[in-house]
C-alpha positions as a Markdown table, in Angstrom:
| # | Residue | x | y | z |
|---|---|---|---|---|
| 1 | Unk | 0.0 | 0.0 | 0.0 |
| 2 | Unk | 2.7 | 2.9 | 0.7 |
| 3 | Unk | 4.0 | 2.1 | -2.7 |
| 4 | Unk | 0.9 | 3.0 | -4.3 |
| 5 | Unk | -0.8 | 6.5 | -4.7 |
| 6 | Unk | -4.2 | 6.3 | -3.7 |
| 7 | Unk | -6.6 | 9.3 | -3.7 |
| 8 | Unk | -8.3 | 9.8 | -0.4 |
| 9 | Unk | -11.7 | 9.6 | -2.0 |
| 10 | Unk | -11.2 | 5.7 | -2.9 |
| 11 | Unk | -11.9 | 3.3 | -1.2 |
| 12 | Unk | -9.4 | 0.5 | -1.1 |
| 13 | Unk | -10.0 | -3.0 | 0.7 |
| 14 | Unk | -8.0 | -4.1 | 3.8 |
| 15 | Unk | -6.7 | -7.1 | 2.2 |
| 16 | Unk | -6.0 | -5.9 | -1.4 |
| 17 | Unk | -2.5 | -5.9 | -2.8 |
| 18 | Unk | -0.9 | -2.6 | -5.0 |
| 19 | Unk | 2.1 | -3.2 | -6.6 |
| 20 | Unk | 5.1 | -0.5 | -6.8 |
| 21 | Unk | 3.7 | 2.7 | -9.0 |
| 22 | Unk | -0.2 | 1.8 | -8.7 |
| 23 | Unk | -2.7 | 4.9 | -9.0 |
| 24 | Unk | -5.6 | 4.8 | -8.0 |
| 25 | Unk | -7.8 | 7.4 | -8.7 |
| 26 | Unk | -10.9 | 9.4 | -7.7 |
| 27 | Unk | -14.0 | 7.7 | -6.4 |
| 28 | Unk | -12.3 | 3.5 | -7.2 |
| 29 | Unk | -13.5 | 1.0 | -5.3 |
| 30 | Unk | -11.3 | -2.2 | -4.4 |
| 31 | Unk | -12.6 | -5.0 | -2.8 |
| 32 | Unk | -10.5 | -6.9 | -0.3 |
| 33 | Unk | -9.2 | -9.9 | -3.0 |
| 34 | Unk | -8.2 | -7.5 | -5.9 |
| 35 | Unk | -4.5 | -7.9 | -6.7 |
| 36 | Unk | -3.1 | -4.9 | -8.7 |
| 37 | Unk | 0.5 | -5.7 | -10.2 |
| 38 | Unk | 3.0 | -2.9 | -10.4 |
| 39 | Unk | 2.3 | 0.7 | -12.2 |
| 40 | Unk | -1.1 | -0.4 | -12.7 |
| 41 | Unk | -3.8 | 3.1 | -13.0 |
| 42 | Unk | -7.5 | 3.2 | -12.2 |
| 43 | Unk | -8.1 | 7.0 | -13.8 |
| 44 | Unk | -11.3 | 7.0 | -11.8 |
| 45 | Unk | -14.9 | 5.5 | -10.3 |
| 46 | Unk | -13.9 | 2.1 | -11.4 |
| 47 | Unk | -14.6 | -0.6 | -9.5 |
| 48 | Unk | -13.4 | -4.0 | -8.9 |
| 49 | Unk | -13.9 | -6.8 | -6.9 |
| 50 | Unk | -13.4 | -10.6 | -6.2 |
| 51 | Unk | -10.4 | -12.6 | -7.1 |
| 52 | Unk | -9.3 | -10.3 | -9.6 |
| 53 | Unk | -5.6 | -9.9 | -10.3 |
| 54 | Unk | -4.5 | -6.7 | -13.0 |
| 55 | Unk | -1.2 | -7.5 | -14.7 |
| 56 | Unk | 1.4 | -4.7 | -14.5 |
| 57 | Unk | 1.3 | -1.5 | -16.9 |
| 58 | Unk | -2.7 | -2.0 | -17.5 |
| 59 | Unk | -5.4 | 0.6 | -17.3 |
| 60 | Unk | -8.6 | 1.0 | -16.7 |
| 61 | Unk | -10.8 | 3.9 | -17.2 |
| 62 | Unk | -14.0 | 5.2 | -15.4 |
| 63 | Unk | -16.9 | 3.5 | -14.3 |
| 64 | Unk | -15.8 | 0.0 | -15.6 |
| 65 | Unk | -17.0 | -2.7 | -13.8 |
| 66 | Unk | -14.4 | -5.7 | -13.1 |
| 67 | Unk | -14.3 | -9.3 | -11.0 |
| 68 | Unk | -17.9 | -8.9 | -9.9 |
| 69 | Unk | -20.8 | -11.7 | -9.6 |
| 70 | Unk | -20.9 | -13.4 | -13.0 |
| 71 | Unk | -24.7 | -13.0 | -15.1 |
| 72 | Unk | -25.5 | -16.3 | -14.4 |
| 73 | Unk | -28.3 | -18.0 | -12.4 |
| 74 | Unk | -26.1 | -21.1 | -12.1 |
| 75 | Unk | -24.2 | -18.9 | -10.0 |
| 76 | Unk | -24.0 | -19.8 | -6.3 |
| 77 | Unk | -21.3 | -17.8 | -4.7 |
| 78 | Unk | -18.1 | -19.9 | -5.4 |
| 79 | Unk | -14.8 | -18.6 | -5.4 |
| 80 | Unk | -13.9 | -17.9 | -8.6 |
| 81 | Unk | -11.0 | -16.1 | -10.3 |
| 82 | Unk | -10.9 | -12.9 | -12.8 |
| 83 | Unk | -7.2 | -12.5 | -14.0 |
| 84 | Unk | -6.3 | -9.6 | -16.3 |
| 85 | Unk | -2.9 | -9.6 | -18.2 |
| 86 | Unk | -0.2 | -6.9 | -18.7 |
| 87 | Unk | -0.3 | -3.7 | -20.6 |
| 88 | Unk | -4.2 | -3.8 | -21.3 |
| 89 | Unk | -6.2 | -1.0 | -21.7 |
| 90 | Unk | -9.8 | -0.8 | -20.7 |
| 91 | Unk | -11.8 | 1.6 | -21.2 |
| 92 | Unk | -15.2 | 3.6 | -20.3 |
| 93 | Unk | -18.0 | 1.2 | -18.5 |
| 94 | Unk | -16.8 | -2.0 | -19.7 |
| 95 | Unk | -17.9 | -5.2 | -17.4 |
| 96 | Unk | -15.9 | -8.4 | -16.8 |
| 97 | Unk | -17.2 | -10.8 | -15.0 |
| 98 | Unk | -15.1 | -13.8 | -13.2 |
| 99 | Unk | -15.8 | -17.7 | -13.9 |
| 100 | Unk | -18.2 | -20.1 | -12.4 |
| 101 | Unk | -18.1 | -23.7 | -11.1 |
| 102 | Unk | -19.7 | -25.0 | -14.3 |
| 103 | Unk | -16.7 | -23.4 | -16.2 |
| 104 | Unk | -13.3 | -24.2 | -14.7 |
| 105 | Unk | -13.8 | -21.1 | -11.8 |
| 106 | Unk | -11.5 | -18.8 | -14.1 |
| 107 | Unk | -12.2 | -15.9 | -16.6 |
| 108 | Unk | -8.7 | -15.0 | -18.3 |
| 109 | Unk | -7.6 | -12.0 | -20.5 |
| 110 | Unk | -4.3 | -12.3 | -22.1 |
| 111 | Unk | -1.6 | -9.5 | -22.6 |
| 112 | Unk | -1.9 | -6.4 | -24.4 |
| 113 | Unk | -5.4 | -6.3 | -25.0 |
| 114 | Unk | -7.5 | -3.1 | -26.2 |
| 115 | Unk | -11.6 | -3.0 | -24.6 |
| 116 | Unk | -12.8 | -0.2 | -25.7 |
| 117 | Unk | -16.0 | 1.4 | -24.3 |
| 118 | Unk | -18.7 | -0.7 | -23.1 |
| 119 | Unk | -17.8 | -4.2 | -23.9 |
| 120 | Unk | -18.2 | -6.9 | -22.0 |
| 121 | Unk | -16.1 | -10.2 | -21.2 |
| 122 | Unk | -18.8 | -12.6 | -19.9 |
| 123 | Unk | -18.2 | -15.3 | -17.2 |
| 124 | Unk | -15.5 | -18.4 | -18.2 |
| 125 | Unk | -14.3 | -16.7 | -21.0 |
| 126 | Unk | -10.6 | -17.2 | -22.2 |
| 127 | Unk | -8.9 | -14.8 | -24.2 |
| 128 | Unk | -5.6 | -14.6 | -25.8 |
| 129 | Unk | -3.1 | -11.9 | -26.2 |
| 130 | Unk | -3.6 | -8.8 | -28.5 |
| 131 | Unk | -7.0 | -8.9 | -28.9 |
| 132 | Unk | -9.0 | -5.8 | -29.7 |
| 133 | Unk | -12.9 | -5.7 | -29.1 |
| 134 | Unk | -14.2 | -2.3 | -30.0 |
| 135 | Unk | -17.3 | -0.8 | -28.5 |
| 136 | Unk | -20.1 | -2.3 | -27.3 |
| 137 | Unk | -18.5 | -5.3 | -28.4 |
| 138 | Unk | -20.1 | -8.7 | -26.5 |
| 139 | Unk | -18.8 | -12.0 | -25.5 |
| 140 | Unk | -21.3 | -14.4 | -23.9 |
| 141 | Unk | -19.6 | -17.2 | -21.3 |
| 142 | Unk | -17.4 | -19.8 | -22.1 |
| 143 | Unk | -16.1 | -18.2 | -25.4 |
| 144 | Unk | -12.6 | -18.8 | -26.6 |
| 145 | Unk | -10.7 | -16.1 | -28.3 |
| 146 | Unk | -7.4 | -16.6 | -30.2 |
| 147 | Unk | -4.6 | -14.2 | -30.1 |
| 148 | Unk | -4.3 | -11.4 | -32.7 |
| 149 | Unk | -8.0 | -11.3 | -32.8 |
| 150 | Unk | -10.0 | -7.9 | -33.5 |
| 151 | Unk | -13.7 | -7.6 | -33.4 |
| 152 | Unk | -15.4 | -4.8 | -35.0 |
| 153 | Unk | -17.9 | -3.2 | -32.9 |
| 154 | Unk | -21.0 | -3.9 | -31.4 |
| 155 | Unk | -20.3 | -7.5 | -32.4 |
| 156 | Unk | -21.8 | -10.3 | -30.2 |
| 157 | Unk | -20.5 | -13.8 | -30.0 |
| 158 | Unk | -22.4 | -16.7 | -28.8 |
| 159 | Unk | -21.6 | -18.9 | -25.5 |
| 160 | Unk | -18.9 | -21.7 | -26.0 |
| 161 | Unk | -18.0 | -20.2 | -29.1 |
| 162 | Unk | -14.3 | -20.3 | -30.4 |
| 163 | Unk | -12.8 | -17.9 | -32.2 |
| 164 | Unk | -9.3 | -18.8 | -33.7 |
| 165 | Unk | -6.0 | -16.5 | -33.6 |
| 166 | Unk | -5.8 | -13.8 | -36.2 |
| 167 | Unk | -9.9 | -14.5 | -37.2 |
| 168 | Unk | -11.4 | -10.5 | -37.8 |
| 169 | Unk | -15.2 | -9.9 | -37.1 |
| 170 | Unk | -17.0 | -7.6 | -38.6 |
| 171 | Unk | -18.7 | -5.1 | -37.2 |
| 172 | Unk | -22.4 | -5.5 | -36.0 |
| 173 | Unk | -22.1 | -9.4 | -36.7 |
| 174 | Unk | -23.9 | -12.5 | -34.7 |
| 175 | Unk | -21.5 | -15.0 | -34.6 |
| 176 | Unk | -23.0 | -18.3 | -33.4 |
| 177 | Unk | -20.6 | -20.6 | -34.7 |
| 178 | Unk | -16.6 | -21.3 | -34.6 |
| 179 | Unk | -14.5 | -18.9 | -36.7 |
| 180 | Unk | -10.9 | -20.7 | -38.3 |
| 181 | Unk | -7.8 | -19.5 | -37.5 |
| 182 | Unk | -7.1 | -16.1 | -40.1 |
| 183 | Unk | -10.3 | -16.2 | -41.3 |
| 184 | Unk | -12.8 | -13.0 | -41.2 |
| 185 | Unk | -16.9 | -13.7 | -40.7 |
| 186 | Unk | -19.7 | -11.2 | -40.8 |
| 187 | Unk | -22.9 | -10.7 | -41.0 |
| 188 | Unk | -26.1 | -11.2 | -38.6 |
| 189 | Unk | -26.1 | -14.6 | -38.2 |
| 190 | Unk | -22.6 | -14.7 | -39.5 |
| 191 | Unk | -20.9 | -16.2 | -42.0 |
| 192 | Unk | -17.4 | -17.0 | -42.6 |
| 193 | Unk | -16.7 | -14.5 | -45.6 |
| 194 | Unk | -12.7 | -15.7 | -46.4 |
| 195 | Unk | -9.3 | -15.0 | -44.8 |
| 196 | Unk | -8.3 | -11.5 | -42.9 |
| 197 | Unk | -5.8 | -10.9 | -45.5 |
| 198 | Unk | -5.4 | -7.7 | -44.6 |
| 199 | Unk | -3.9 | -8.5 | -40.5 |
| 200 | Unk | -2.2 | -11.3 | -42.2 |
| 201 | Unk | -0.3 | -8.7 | -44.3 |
| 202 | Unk | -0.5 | -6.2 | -41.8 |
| 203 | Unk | 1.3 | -8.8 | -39.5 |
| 204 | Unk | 4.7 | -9.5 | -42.2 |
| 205 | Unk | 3.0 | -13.0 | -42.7 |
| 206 | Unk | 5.0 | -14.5 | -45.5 |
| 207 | Unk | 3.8 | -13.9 | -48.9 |
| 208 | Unk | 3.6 | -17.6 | -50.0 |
| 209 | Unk | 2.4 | -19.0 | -46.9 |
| 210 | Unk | -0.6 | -16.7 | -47.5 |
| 211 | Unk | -0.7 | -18.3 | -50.9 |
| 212 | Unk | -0.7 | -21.9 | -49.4 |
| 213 | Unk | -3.4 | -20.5 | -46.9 |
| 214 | Unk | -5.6 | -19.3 | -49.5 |
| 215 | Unk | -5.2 | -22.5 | -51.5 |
| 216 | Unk | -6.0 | -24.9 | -48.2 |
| 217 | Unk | -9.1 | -22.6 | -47.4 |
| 218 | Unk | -10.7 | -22.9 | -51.1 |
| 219 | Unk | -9.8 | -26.7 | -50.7 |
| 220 | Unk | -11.3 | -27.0 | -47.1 |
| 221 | Unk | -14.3 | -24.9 | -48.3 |
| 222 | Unk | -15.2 | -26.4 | -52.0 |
| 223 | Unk | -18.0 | -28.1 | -52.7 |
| 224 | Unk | -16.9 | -31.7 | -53.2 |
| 225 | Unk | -17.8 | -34.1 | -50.8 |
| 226 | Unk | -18.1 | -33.4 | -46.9 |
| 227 | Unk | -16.0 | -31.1 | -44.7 |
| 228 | Unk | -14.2 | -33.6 | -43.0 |
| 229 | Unk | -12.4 | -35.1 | -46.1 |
| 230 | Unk | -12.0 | -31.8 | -47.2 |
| 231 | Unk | -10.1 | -31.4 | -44.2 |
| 232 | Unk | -8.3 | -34.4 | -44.1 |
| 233 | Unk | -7.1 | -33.8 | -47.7 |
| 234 | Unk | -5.9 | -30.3 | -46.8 |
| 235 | Unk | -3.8 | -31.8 | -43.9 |
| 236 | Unk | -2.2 | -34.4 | -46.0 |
| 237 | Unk | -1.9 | -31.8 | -48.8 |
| 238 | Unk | 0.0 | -29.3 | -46.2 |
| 239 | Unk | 0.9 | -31.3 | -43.9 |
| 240 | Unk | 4.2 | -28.4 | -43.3 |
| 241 | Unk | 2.7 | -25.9 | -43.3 |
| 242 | Unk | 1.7 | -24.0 | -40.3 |
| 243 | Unk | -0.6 | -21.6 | -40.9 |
| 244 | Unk | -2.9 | -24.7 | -42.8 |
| 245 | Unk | -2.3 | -27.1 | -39.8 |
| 246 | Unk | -3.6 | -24.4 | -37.5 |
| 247 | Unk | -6.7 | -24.3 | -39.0 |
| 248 | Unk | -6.6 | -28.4 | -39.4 |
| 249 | Unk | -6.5 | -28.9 | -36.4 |
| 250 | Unk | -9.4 | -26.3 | -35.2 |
| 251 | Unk | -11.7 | -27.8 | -37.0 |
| 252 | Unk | -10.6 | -31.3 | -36.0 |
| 253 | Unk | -10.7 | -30.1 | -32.2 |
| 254 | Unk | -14.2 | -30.8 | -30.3 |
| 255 | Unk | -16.2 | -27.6 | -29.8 |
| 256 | Unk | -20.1 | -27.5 | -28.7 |
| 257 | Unk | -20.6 | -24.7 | -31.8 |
| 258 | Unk | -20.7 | -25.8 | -35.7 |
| 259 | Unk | -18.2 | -24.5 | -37.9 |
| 260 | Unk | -19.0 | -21.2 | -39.6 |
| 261 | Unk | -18.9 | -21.9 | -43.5 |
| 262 | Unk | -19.2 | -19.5 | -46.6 |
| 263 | Unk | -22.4 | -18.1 | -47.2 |
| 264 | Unk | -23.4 | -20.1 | -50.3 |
| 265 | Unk | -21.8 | -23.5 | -48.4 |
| 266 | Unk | -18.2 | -23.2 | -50.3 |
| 267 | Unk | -15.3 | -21.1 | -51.1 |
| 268 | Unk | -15.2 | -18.7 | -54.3 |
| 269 | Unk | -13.0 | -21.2 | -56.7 |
């Protein structure tokens, strides 16, 4: 606590723990089981509570509302965790909301994360590192977000929906099904709608392993026989290359959502 500058009009719990160069400022609440990790700032009325622990360098703007009792009638008071990862930024009147028993007790944000005003992280959710949700931006609980991912805003995303690493969604978009690894859906409900070229390039992704990409998505997407030897072929096809064995081996993992396809059931030949 006498490493961190508090302003006398917040309120911070007995048991809370500030790291070197916290601020916290006007009107902040702080419940007893908040961990704030160093040079952490709370510009003002935020509040936080729980078992929430801020990674160092993050901050959070006013009247966000973090680590408090998850949405969920399933919810019975159980201990659960809220853990927020280095350098993010949150901003005005977002809500994130820890786990529950029925989902592993943990909601996780990743590093260097952008939540821009009014989003909200639901309970159970696990995100990855660079992730950008713009405003009024949605996750229901137990959704899975890859790293690199940017959502457009007032998207929503369905519960126990994945969304793979470097996927872009669109703005105002429904998504009720998985999204692949790199590729970009939209639309209300969405669709998948090809690959985010554009943070591939934007992220000095190899020229002709977005070639090979492109390729594996038209073969993955045609309209010859199902998806799953479509898949397989792919994997044999490129079975060295990365980027194609990422989004292999989402489809192949076990997920409670379909698979978001084209529009019009295959890719554009």
């Amino acid at each position: 606590m006498s490493q961190a500058l508090v302003h006398p009009t917040a309120i911070v719990g007995a048991g809370a723990r500030l790291g070197a160069g916290v601020k916290i400022g006007p009107f902040c609440i702080i419940g007893d089981n908040v961990a704030l990790h160093d040079d952490v700032e709370l510009i003002s009325h935020v509040s936080i509570d729980g078992h929430t622990e801020i990674g160092a360098g993050s901050r959070v703007f006013p009247f966000a509302s973090i680590g408090h009792e998850p949405q969920d009638r399933k919810y019975a008071g159980e201990e659960s965790r809220l853990e927020i990862g280095e350098r993010c930024v949150i901003r005005e009147a977002v809500t994130i909301n820890p786990g529950t028993a029925a989902g592993g007790m943990l909601t996780r944000i990743g590093n260097d994360c952008l939540l821009m005003a009014s989003a909200h992280v639901a309970h159970d959710c696990i995100i990855g590192n660079n992730v950008i949700m713009a405003n009024y931006v949605g996750l229901a609980g137990h959704v899975v977000v890859g790293d690199n991912v940017t959502f457009g805003g007032m998207a929503v995303v369905h519960q126990r929906t994945r969304v793979g690493p470097h996927a872009f969604i669109g703005a105002q978009s429904m998504i009720d099904g998985d999204v692949i690894p790199y590729g970009m859906a939209l639309g209300n409900r969405a669709s998948l709608a090809g690959l985010n070229l554009v943070g591939l390039k934007r992220r000095k992704f190899d020229r002709e392993a977005i070639h090979r990409l492109r390729a594996a998505y038209r073969m993955i997407f045609a309209s010859e026989g199902t998806l799953r030897e479509r898949v397989e072929d792919a994997a044999e096809l490129f079975k060295n290359d990365a980027l194609v064995q990422d989004v292999v081996t989402f489809i192949g993992a076990a997920s409670d959502r379909p698979i978001l396809t084209p529009r019009n059931g295959h890719a554009p030949e």
